[in-house]
C-alpha positions in Angstrom: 20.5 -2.3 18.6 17.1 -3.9 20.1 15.2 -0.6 19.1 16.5 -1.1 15.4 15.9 -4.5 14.9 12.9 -4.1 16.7 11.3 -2.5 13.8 12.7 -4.6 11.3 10.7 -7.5 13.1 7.5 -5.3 12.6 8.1 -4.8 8.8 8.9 -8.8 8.4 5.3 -9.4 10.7 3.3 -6.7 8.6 4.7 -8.1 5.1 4.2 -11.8 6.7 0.6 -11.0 7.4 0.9 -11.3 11.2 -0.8 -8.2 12.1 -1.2 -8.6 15.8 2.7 -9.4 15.9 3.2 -6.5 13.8 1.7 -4.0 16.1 2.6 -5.5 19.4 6.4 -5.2 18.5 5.8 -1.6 17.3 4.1 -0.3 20.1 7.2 -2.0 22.2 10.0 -0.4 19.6 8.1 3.0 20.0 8.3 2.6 24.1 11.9 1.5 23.8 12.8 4.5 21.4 11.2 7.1 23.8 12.9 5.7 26.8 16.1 6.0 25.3 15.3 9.2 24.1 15.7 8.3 20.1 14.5 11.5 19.0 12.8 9.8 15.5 10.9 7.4 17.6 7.8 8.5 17.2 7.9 9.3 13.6 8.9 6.2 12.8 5.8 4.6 14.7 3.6 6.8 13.3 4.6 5.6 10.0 4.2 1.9 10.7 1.3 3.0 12.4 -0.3 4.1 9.5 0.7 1.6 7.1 -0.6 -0.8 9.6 -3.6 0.0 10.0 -4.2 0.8 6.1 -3.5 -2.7 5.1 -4.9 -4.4 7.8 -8.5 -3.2 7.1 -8.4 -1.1 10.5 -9.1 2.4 9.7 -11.0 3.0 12.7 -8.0 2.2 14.3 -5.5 4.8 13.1 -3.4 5.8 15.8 -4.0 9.7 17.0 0.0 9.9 16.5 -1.2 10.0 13.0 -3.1 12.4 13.0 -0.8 14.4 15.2 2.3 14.1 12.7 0.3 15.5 10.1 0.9 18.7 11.8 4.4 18.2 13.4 5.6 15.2 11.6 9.1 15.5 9.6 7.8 14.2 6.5 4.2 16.5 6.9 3.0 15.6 2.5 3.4 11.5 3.6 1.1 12.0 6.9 -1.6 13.6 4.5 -1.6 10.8 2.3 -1.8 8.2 4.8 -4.6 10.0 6.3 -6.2 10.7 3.2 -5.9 7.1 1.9 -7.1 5.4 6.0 -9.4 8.0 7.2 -10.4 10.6 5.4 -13.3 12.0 3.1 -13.0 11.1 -0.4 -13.5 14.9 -1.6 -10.1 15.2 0.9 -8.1 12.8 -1.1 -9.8 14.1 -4.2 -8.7 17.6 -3.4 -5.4 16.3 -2.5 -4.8 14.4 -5.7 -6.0 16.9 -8.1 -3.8 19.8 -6.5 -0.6 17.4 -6.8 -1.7 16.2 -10.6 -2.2 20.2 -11.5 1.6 20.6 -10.9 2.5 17.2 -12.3 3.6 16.0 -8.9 6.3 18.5 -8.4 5.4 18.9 -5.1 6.9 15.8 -3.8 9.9 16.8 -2.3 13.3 14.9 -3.5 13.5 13.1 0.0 13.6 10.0 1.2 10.0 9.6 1.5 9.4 10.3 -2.6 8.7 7.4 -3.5 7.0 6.3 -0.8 4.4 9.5 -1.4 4.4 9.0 -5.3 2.8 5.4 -3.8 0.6 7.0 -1.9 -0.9 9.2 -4.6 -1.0 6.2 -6.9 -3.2 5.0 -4.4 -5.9 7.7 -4.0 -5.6 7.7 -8.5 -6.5 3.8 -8.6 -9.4 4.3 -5.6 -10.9 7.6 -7.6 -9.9 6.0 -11.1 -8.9 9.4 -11.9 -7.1 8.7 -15.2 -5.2 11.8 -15.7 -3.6 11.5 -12.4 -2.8 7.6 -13.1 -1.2 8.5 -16.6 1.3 10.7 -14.8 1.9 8.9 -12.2 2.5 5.4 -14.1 5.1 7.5 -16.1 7.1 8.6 -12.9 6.8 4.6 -11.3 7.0 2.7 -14.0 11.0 3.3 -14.4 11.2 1.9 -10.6 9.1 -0.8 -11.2 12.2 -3.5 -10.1 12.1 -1.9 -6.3 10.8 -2.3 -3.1 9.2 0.4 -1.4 9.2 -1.1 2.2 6.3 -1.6 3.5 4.2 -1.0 0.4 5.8 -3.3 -1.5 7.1 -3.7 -4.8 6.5 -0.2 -7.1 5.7 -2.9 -10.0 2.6 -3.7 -8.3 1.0 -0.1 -8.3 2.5 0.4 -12.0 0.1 -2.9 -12.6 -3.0 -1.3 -11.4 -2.7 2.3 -12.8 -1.9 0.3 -16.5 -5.3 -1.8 -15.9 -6.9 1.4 -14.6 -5.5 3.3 -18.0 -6.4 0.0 -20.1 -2.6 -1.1 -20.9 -3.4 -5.0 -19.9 -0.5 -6.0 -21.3 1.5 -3.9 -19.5 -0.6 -4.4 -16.4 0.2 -8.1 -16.4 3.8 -7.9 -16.4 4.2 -5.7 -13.9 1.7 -7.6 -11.7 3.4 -10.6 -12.7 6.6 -9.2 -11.7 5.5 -8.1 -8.4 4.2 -11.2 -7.6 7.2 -12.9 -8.5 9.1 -10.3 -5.6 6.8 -10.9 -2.6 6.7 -14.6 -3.6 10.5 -14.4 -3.0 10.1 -13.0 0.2 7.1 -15.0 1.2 5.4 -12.2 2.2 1.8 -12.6 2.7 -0.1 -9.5 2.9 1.1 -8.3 -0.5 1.0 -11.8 -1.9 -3.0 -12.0 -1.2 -3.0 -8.2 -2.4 -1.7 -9.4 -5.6 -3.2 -12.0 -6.5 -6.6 -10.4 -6.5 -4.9 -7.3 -8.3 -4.3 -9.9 -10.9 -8.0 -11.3 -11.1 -8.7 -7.9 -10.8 -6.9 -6.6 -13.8 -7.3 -10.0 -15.8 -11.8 -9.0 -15.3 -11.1 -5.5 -16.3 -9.3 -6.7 -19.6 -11.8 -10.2 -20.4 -15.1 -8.7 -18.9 -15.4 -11.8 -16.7 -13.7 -14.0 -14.4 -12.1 -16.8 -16.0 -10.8 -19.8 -14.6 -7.4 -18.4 -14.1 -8.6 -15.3 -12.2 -11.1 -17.7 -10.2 -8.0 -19.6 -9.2 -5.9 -16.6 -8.0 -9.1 -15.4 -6.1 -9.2 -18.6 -4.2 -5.4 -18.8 -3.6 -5.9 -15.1 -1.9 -9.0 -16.1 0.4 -7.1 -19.3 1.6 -4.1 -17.1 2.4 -6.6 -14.6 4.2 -8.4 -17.3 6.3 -4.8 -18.5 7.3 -4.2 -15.2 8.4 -7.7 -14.3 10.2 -8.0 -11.5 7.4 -11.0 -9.8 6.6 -10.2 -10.0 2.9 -11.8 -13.8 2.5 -15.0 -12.5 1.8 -13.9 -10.1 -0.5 -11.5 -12.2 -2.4 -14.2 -15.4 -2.8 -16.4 -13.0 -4.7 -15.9 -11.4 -8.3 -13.6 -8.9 -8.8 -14.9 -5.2 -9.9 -13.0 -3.9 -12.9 -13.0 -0.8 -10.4 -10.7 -3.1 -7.6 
């Protein structure tokens, strides 16, 4: 029972922004797990792992486990994005994308992990605004839109960035407005600063500037990273890119 909760506390510390909590109690879940010989252990931790150090701004950091589950890991296609969106070259994740897009993400196994990877390649579509690859993949998210996928969050906010990528703003706004409505609920941090400067972001990419409105969300996001000790402050307090 300590080894599950244990990694229910490092979900609630990685969605509260409490990043040195977060990977403290995973490291000491992972340890527990081994000793008791919990054979999913280390897949598990791998996965936090990686979602950890993602969000956190700590690619450099990426566990070896990582890269090490890539090769042995039960769910091998979520391992590759994880690497692919942390650590690796962008013609990697460009590769990666493009082969997935070609058979209109059929290769995402039915699992437990699909939507999870369907995040995943939403990312690496949003960070190479490849627009053919966001099209599809807003298609297959947007009718999940109303979920959480763990620790990435609610689906509603990647179906708000690949709309702002694709030019949809209305669209864009309401599942952004949605999402933030979710991790408000929650009071989850991380995503809630994420959010918010998705917003300002989208609300640049559809006005051509920052308004007041998107100013204010900006500032809301720094103050929440400063509380944190984020590195995002910087990046939040200045303009958004219409590519963010």
């Amino acid at each position: 029972m300590t080894w599950t909760v244990g990694w229910f506390e490092a979900f609630a510390a990685t969605m509260q922004a409490r990043f040195a909590d977060a990977g403290r109690l995973g490291r000491e879940t992972e340890a527990l797990g081994l000793a008791l010989g919990a054979a999913e252990s280390v897949a598990v931790f791998a996965g936090q792992a990686a979602v950890l150090a993602t969000i956190a701004g700590h690619h450099a950091e990426l566990p070896p486990i990582v890269a090490q589950a890539i090769e042995a890991g039960p769910v091998k296609l979520t391992y590759h994005l994880a690497h692919a969106i942390a650590s690796g070259p962008k013609q990697v994740a460009r590769d990666l994308l493009g082969e997935a897009a070609a058979e209109g993400f059929r290769n995402v196994p039915p699992d437990l992990m699909w939507m999870t990877s369907m995040l995943g390649y939403a990312v690496l579509a949003i960070e190479l605004e490849d627009l053919d690859a966001a099209a599809q993949l807003l298609a297959v998210i947007e009718p999940y839109a109303g979920q959480i996928v763990t620790n990435l969050g609610p689906a509603a906010a990647y179906a708000g960035r690949l709309a702002s990528l694709l030019g949809r703003h209305d669209v864009a706004d309401r599942h952004l407005n949605a999402a933030f409505e979710i991790v408000d609920a929650f009071d989850w941090d991380y995503h809630r600063a994420a959010i918010l400067m998705a917003r300002a972001a989208a609300r640049h990419r559809s006005f051509g500037q920052i308004d007041d409105t998107a100013r204010a969300w900006l500032e809301t996001a720094a103050g929440i990273c400063v509380a944190r000790g984020h590195g995002w402050a910087s990046a939040a307090m200045c303009p958004a890119s219409p590519h963010s």
